[in-house]
N, C-alpha and C positions, 0 to 999 in steps of 0.2 A: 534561466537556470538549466544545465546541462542535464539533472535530476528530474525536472520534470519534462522533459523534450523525450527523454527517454520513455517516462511512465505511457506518455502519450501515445508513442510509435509500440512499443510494446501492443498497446490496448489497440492499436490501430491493425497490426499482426494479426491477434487473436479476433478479430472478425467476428466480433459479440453481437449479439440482436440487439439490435437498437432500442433504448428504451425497457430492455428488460436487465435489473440488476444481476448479476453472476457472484456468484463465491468465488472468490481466487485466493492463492496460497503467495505470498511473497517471502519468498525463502532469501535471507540474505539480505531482512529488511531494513538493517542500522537503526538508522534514528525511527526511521518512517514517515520520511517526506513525500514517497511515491504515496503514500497512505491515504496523504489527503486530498489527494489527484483522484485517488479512488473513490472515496468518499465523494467528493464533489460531481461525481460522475457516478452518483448513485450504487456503486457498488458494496459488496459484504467482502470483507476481507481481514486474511489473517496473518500475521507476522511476526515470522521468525528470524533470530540471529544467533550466531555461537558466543556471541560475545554482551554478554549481562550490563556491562556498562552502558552499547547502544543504546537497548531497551529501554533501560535507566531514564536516557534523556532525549527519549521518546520524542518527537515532535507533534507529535496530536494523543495527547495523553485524553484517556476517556473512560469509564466503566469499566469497559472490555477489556481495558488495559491489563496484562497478569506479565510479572518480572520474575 
């Protein structure tokens, strides 16, 4: 998936220390499919959209989740 190719190369950019999780901001997060790229790769992260509906249908809806 072309979504997660990107999350990856992104993260792959940002030249994080290995093994230590980071806060990052996903601005322009839709559903939140990069989310769980994140997740999965130990990160804290938070995400925003202009658009209420994305949010809505969320692809890793959890706790944290606020619409």
């Amino acid at each position: 998936m072309i979504q997660s190719q990107m999350t990856e190369r992104a993260l792959e950019l940002l030249n994080l220390p290995p093994g230590k999780p980071a806060m990052l901001l996903d601005i322009g997060c839709g559903s939140g499919l990069s989310g769980e790229i994140l997740d999965d790769e130990g990160h804290i992260w938070v995400g925003v959209d202009i658009a209420p509906s994305m949010l809505g249908n969320s692809a890793s809806p959890s706790p944290r989740t606020y619409v």
